[in-house]
C-alpha positions as CSV (number, residue, x, y, z in Angstrom):
1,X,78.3,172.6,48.4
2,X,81.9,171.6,49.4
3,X,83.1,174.6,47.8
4,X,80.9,176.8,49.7
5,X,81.4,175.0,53.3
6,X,85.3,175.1,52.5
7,X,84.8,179.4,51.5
8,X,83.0,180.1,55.0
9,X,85.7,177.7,57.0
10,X,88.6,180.0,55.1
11,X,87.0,183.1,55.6
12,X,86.0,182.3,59.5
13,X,89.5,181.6,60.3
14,X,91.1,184.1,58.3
15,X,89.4,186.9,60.0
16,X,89.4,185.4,63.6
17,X,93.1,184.9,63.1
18,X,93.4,189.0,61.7
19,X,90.9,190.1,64.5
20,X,93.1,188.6,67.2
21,X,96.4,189.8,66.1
22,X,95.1,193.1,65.9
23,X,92.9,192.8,69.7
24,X,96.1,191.5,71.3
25,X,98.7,194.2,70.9
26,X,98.4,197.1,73.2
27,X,100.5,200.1,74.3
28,X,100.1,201.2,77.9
29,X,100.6,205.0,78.6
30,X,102.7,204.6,81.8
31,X,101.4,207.1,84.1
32,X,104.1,209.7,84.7
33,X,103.0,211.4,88.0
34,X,102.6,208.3,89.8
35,X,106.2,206.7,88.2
36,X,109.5,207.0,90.3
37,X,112.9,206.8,88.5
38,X,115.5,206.9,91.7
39,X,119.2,207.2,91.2
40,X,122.2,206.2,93.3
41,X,125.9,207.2,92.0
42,X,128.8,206.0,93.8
43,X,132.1,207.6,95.3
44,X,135.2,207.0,97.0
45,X,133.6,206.2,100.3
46,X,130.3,206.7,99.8
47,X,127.5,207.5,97.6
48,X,124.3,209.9,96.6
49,X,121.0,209.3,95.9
50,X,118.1,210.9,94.2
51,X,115.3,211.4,91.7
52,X,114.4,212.5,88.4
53,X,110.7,213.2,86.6
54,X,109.4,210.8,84.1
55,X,108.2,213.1,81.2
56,X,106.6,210.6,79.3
57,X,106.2,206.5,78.7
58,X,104.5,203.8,77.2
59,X,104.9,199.8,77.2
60,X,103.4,197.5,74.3
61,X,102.6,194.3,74.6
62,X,101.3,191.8,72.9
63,X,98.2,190.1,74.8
64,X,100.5,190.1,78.4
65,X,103.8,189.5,76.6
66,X,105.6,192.5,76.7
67,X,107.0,193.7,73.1
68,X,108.5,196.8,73.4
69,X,108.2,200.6,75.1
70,X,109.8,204.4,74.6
71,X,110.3,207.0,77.4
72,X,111.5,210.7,77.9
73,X,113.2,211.8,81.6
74,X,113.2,215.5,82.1
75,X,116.6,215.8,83.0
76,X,116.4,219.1,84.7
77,X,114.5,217.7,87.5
78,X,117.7,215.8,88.6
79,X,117.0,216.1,92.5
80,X,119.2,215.1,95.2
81,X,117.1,213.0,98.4
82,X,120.1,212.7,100.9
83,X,121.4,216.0,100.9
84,X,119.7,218.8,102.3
85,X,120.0,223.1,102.1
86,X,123.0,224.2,100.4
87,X,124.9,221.1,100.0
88,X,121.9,219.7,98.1
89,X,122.0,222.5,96.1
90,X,125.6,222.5,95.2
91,X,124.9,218.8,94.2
92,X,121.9,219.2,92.5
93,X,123.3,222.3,90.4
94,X,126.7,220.9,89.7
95,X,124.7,217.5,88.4
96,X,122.9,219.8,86.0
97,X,126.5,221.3,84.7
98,X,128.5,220.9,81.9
99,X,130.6,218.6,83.9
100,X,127.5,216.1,84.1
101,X,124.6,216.3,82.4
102,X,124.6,219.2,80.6
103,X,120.3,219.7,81.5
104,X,120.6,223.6,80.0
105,X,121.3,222.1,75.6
106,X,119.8,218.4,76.7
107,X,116.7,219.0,78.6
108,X,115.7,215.2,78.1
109,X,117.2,212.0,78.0
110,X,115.2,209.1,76.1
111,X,115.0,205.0,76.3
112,X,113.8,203.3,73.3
113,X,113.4,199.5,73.7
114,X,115.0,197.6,70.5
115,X,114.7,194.0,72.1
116,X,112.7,192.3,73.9
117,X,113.0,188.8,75.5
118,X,111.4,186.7,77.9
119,X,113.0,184.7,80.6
120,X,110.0,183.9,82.5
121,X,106.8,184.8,83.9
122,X,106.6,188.1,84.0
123,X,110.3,189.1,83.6
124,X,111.7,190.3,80.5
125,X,115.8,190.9,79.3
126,X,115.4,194.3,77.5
127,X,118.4,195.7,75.3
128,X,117.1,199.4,74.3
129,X,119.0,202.3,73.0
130,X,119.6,205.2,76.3
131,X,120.2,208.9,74.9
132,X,122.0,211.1,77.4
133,X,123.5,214.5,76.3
134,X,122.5,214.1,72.8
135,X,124.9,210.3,72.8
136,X,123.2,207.1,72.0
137,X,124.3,204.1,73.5
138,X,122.6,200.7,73.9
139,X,122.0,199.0,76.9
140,X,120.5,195.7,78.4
141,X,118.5,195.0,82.1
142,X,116.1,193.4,83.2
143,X,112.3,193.8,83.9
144,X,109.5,192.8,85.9
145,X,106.2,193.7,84.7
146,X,103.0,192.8,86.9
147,X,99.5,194.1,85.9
148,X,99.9,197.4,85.8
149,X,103.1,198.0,87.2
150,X,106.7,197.6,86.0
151,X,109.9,197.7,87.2
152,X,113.1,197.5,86.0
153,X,116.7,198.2,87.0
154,X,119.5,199.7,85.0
155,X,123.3,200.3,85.6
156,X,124.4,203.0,83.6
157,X,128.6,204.1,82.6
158,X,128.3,207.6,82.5
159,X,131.6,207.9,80.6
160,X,129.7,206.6,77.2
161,X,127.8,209.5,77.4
162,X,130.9,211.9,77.8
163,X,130.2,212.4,81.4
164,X,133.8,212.0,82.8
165,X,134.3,214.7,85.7
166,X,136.4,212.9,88.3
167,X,136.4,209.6,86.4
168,X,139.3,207.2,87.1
169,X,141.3,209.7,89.6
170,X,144.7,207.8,91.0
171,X,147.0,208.3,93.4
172,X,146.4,211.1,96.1
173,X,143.4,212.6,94.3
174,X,141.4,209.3,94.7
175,X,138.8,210.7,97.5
176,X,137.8,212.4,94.5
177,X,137.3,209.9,92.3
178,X,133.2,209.1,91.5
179,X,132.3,206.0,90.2
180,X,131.9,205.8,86.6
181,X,128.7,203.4,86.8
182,X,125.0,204.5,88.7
183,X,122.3,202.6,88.9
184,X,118.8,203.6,88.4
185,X,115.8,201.9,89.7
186,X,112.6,202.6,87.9
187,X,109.0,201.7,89.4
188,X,106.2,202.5,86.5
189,X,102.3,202.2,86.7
190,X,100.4,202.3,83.8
């Protein structure tokens, strides 16, 4: 009889304990027409702003603990907001260059999430590994996830990802000279 009793106990908690691990985790499709992903890069008096297209995205999470998440950015949507006719134009089609980011060979640019840590309710430290122009580089910000939203902002060097037109101009030539970091500031709902 003890034998038996002891059996069920093992069995009941060893397939509550697998049913839950498997019930908690979940990935999230982020919805990609209702997402923003704005950018601002940064000049010698001054600065631009814009948007590109989320493609695709997903968060996973573990119960409400985030764990991890992958997106694609279709690069070729780069789309200047403070410029209008044909200096927006200029902008817009020199941004999709050779000189920038190259949107003709490298259609996409990806974020895969390769850490994930909590530092508080909510708000997550995420190191993931950013792909622009075919280059991998890793980097680390922070997000904020509530329900079914998320947000997160990142500062990007564009010079890791060979992106170096009018980087680190001296002298007479600095009203020239762009920043070599932008940030971009990402609102998701899933």
């Amino acid at each position: 009889m003890k034998k038996r009793v002891l059996s069920l106990v093992l069995t009941t908690v060893v397939g509550a304990s697998s049913i839950a691990n498997t019930a908690e985790k979940e990935t999230k499709e982020v919805k990609a027409e209702e997402s923003q992903v704005t950018w601002k890069a940064y000049k010698f008096g001054g600065s631009h702003t814009g948007t590109v297209t989320l493609k695709s995205g997903a968060l996973e999470f573990d119960g409400e603990k985030l764990i991890g998440g992958e997106f694609v950015v279709d690069m070729s949507s780069i789309n200047t907001t403070d410029l209008e006719g044909d200096y927006k134009n200029k902008l817009d089609g020199h941004l999709n260059s050779e000189d920038f980011f190259a949107t003709e060979a490298n259609p996409t640019s990806t974020l895969v999430f390769t850490k994930v840590k909590s530092t508080g309710k909510n708000s997550y430290e995420v190191t993931g590994d950013l792909t622009i122009k075919g280059i991998t580089k890793p980097v680390t910000f922070d997000v904020s996830v509530y329900g079914n939203k998320a947000t997160a902002t990142l500062k990007v060097d564009r010079t890791k990802y060979d992106i170096k037109y009018s980087s680190g101009i001296i002298g007479t030539a600095k009203d020239k000279l762009i920043y070599d970091e932008f940030d971009l500031v990402v609102d998701l709902q899933m």
